[in-house]
N, C-alpha and C positions, 0 to 999 in steps of 0.2 A: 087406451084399450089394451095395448101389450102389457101396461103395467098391471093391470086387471087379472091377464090372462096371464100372468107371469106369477102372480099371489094364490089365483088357483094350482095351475101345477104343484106351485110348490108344495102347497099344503096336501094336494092328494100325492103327492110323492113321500111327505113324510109320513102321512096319516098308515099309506099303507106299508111302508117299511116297518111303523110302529108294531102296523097288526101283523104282518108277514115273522116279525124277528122270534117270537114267543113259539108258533110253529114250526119256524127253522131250529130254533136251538132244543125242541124237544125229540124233533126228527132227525139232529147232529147227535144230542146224547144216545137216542135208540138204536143209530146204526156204526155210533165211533167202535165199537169192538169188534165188527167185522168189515169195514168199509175202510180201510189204511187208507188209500189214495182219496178220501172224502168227492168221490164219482158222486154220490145221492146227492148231497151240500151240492155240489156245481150245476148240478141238473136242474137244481131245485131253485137256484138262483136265474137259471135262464129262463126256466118258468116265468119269472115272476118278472123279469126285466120284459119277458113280451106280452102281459099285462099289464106294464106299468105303459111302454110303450102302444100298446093296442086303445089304452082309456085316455091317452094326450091327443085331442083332434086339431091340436095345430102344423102338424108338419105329417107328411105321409112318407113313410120311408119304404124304399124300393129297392129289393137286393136281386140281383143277377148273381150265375157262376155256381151256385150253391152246391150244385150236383159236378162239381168240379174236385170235391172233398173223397176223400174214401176214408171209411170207420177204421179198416183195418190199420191204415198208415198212421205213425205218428209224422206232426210236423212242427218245423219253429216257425210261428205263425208271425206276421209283420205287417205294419199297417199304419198308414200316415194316421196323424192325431190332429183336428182340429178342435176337439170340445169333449167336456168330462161326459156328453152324452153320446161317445165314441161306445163305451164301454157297453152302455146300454143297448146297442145295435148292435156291434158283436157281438152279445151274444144271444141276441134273435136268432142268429145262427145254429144254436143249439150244439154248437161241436162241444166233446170231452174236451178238458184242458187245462193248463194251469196260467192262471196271469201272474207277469212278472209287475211287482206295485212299488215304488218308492215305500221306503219306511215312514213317512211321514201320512200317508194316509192312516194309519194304525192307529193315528190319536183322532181318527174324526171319529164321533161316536155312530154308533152303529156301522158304519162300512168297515172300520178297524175287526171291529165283532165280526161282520160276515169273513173279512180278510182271514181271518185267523180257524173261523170253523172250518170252512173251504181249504185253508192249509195251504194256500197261494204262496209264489212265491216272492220274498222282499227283500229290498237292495237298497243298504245305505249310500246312497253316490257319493258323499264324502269319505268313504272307508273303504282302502282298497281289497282288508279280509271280506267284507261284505262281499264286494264284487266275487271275489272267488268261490265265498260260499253258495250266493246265486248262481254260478254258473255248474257248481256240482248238484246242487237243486235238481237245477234242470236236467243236468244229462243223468240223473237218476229218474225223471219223471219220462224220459224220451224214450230212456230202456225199457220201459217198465209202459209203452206202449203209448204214452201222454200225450197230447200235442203241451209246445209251449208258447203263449201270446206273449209277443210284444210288439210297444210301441218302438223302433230304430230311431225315432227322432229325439226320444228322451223327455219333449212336453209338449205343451199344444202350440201349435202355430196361432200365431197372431194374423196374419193375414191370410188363412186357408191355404197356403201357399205350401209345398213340400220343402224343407229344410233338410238341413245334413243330419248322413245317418250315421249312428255309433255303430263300431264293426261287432260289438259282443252278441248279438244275433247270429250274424253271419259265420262267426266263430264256434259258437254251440252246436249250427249245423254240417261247418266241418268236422268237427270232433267227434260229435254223434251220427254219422253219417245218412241225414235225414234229410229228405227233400224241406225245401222254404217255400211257405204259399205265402204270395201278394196278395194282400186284401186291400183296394184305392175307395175311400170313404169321401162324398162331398155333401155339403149344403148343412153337417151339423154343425161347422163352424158359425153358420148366419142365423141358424134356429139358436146358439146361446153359446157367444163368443167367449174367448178367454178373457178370464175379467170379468166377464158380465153375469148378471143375476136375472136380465130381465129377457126373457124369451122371446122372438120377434115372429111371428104369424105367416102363414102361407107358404111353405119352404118345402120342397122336394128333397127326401135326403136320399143321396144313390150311393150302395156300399156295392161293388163287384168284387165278388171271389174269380180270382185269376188261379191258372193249372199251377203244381208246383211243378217246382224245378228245383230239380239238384245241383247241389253246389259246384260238382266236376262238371257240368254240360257246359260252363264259360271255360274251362281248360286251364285252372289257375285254383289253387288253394290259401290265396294271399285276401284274408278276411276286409280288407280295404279295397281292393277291389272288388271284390263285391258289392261291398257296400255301395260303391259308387254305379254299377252296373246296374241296382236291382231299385235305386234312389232316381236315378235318369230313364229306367222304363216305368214306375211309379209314375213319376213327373208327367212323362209323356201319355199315359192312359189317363190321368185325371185332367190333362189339357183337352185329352180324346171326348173324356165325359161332359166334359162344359161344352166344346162345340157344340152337341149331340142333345144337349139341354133343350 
């Protein structure tokens, strides 16, 4: 039966990407000469991600915190990853923003497309100018009011579990001197694990938006620590969520 209901999704996920991509790229070309930061392209994408997720009636996903966000602020946004439909749930959230993507998504067709209208931002992990160029990215999109999403863990967990986090997050918002919001994600690891194709039925996904916090309020501007600081209260609100399951 999952695998049934795993051939459905699929195909309304691509069906309506098909039909979604021809009015995104007509609505990218109408507003690329006055829209620089591609705002309309991101908006337009979260639209469509809380359609795509509002028509899957196998898993009900459940967010707290939301009103934990302020429009005016930017932030360097972070958030455990267990499954590529992480993406999709953030941004039910509807915030402004830019995701940070591997370059390797670029060659999937159609998300490479939306990657690139969107104007997101990409990071070869094997090239260390990449790395730097990403990180001027960002602190040009931070100035300029953005928030910036990333994943800290770098790819998805295999066992839903919180894994180590890379400091270049934590780093961006010491630089740019921007608050870091936690965002602890569960249950989309078990609706369609890494690895996997086939979607599994009945699954509660719980995304909380947690307050930010500034980088100075631990009293330390040493991006490893942080990282470890902000990786061990993650850890610990998604143990909190499972109890509370």
């Amino acid at each position: 039966m999952d695998a049934l209901k795993s051939i459905f999704i699929w195909l309304t996920g691509v069906i309506m990407i098909v039909v979604f991509f021809p009015v995104t790229f007509l609505i990218w070309i109408f507003t690329l000469p006055f829209d620089k930061n591609r705002k309309v392209i991101h908006r337009l994408l979260n639209r469509q991600s809380k359609i795509l997720v509002g028509l899957t009636p196998i898993w009900k996903l459940i967010i707290e915190g939301k009103e934990n966000v302020s429009g005016n602020v930017p932030y360097v946004i972070i958030s455990n990853h267990q499954s590529i439909l992480d993406i999709l749930f953030i941004n039910c959230l509807c915030y402004d923003l830019k995701w940070v993507s591997k370059v390797e998504n670029l060659k999937v067709p159609f998300v490479g497309w939306y990657l690139r209208m969107a104007d997101y931002i990409i990071i070869n992990r094997g090239n260390p100018d990449s790395k730097e160029q990403m990180m001027e990215k960002s602190m040009r999109s931070l100035m300029q009011g953005i928030s910036v999403m990333m994943f800290p863990e770098g790819t998805r967990s295999v066992t839903g579990d919180i894994g180590f986090f890379k400091r270049g997050a934590f780093q961006m918002a010491i630089d740019a001197g921007v608050p870091i919001l936690p965002i602890v994600l569960d249950g989309s690891g078990e609706a369609l694990p890494k690895h996997g194709l086939v979607f599994t039925t009945g699954h509660r996904v719980k995304l909380k938006v947690f307050e930010p916090v500034n980088p100075d309020s631990f009293g330390t501007t040493d991006p490893d620590v942080l990282s470890l600081k902000f990786s061990n209260f993650m850890i610990r609100e998604l143990n909190e969520m499972r109890r509370n399951s």
